[in-house]
MMTF fields as JSON, N, C-alpha, C and O atoms, coordinates in Angstrom:
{
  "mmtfVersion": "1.0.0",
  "mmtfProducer": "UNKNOWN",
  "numBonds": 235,
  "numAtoms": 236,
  "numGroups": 59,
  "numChains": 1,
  "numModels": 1,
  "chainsPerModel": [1],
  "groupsPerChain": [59],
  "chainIdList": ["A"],
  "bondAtomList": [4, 2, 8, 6, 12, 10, 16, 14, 20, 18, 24, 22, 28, 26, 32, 30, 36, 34, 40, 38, 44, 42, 48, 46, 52, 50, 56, 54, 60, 58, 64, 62, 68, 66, 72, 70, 76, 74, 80, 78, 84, 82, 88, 86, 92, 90, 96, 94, 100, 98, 104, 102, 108, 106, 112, 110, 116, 114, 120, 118, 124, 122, 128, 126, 132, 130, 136, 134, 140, 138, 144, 142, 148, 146, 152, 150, 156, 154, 160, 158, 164, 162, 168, 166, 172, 170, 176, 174, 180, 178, 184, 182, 188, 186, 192, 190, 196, 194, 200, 198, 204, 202, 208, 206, 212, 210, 216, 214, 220, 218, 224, 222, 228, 226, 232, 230],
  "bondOrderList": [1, 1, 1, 1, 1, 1, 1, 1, 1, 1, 1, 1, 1, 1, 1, 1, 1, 1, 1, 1, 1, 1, 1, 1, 1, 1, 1, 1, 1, 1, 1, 1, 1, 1, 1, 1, 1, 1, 1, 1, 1, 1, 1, 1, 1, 1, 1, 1, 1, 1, 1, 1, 1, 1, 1, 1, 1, 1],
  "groupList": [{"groupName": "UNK", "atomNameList": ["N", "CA", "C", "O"], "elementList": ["N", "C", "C", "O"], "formalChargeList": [0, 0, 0, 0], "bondAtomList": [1, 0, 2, 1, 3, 2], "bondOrderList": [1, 1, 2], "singleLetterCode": "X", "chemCompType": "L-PEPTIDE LINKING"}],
  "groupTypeList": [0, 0, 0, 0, 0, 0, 0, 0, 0, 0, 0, 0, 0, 0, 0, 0, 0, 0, 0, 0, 0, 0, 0, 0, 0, 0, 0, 0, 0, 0, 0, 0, 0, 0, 0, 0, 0, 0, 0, 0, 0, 0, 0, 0, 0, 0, 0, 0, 0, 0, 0, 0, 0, 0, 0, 0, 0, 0, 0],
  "groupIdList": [1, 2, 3, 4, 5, 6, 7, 8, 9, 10, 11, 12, 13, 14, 15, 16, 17, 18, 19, 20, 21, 22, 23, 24, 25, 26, 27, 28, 29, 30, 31, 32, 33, 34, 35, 36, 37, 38, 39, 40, 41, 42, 43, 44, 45, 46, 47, 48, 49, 50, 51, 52, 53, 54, 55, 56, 57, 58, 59],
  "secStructList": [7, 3, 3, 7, 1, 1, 1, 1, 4, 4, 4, 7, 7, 3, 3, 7, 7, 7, 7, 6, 6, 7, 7, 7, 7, 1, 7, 7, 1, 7, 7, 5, 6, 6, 5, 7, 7, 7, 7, 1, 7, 7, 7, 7, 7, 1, 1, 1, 7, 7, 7, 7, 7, 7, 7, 7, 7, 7, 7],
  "xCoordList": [0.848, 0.0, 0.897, 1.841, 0.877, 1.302, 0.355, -0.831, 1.142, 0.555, 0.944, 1.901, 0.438, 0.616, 0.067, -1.098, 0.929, 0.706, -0.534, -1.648, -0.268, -1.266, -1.618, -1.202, -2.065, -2.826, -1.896, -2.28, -0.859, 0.334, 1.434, 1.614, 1.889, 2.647, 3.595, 3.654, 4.361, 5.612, 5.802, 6.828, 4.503, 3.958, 4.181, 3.858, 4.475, 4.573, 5.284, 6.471, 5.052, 5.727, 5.463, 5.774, 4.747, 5.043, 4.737, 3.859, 5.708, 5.263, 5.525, 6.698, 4.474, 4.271, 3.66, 2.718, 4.866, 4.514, 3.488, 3.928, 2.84, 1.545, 2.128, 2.914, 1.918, 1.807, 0.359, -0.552, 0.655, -1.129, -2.057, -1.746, -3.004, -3.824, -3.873, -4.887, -2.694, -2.684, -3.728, -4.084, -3.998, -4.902, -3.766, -2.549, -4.307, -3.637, -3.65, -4.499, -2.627, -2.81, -4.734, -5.746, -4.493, -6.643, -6.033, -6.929, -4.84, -4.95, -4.231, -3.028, -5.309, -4.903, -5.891, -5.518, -7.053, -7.498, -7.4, -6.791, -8.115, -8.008, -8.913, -9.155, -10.238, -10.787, -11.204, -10.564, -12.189, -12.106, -13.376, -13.993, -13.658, -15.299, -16.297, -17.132, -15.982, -17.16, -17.489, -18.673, -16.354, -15.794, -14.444, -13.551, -14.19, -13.202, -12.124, -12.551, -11.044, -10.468, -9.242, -8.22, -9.102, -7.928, -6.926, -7.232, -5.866, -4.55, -4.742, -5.504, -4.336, -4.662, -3.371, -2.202, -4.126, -3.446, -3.742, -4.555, -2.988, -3.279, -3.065, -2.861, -3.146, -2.704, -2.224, -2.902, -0.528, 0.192, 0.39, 0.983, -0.173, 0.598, 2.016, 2.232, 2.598, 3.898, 4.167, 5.359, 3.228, 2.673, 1.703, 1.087, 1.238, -0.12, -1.175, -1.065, -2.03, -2.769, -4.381, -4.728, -5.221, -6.57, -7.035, -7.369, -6.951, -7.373, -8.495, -8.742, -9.368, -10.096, -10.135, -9.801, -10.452, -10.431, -11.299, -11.881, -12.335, -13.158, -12.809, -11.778, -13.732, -13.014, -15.017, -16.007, -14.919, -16.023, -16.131, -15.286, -17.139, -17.351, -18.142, -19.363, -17.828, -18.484, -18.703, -17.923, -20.209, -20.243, -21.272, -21.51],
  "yCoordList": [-1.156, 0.0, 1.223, 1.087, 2.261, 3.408, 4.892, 5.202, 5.255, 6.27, 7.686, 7.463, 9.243, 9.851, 11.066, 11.07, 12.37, 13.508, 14.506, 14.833, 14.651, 15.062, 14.373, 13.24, 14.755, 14.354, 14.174, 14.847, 13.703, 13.734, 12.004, 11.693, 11.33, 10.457, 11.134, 10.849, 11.936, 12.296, 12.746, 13.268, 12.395, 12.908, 11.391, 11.451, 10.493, 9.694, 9.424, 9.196, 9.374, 9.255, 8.117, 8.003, 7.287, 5.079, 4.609, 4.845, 3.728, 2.323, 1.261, 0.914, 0.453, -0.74, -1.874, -1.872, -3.263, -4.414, -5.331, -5.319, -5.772, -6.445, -7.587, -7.657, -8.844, -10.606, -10.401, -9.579, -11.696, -12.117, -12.638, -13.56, -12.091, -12.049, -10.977, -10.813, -10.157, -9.243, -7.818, -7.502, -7.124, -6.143, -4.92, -5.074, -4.008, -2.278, -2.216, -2.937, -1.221, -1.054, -0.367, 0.011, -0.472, -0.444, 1.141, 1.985, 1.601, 3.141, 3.581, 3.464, 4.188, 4.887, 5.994, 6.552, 6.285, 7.245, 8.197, 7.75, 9.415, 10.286, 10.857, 11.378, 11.102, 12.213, 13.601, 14.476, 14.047, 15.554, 15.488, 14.723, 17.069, 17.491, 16.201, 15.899, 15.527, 14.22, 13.502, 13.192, 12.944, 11.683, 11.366, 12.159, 10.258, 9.851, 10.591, 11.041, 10.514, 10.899, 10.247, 10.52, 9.568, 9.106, 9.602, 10.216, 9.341, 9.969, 9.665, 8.731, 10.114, 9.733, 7.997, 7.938, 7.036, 5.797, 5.007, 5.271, 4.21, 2.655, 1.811, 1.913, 0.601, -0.988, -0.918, -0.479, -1.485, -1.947, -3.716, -4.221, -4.418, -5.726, -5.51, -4.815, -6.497, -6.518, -7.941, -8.243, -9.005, -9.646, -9.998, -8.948, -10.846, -10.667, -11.083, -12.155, -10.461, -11.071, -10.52, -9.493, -11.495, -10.313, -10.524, -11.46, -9.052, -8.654, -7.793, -7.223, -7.617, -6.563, -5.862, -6.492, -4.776, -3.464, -3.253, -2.405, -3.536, -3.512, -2.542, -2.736, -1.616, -0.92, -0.863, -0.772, -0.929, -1.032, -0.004, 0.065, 0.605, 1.958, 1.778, 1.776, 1.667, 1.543, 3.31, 4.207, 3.359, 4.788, 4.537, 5.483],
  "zCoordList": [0.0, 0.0, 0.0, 0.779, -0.584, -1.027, -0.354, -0.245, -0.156, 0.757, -0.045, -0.786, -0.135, -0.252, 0.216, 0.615, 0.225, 1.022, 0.037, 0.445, -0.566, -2.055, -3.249, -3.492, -3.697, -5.034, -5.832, -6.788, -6.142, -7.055, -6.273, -5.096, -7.506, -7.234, -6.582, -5.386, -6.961, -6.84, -5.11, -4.673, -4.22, -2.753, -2.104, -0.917, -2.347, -2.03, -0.698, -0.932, 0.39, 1.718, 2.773, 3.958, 1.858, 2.717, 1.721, 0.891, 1.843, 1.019, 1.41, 1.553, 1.69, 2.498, 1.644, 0.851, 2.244, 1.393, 2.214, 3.363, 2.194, 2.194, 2.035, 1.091, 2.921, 2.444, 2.011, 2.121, 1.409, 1.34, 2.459, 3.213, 2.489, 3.501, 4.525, 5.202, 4.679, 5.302, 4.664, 3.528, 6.253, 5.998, 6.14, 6.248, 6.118, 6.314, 7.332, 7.858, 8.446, 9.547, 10.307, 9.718, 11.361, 11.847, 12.24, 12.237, 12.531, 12.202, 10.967, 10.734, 10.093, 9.195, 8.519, 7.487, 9.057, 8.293, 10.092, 11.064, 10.058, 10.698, 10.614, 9.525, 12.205, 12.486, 12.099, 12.682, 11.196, 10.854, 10.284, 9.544, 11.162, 10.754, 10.779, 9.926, 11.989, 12.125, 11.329, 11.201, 10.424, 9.787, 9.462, 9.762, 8.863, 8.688, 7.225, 6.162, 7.572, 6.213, 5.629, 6.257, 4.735, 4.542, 3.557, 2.534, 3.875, 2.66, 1.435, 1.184, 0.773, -1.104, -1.135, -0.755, -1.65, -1.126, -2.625, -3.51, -2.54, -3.788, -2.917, -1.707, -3.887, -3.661, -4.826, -5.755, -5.039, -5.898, -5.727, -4.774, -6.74, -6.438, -7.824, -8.817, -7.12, -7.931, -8.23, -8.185, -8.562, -8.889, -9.88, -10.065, -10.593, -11.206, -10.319, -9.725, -10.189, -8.796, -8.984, -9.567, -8.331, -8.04, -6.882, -6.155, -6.898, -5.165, -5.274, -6.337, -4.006, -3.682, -2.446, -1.442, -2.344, -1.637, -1.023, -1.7, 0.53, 0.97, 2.47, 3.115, 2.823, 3.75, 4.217, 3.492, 5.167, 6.207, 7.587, 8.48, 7.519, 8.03, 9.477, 9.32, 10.475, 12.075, 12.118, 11.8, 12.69, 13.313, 14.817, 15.567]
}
């Protein structure tokens, strides 16, 4: 997972390798104006692979 500071690759400031089966860390989005917000982010496999992206919202 790839993390970034703005809207632009070149903002790029984590990059984190993932096994399979592993999830994203349980902190990563952040508090504001009474929801959640997260960094501008991907999933890179470096692999051929298919994956999916499910993120689940508790309020």
């Amino acid at each position: 997972m790839q993390k970034f500071s703005d809207h632009t690759h070149h903002s790029l400031f984590e990059d984190m390798a993932l096994a399979p089966g592993q999830t994203q860390p349980s902190i990563f989005g952040r508090c504001q104006d009474d929801g959640l917000v997260f960094p501008w982010h991907q999933y890179k496999a470096e692999t051929d692979a298919v994956w999916l992206a499910i993120e689940f919202h508790m309020q």
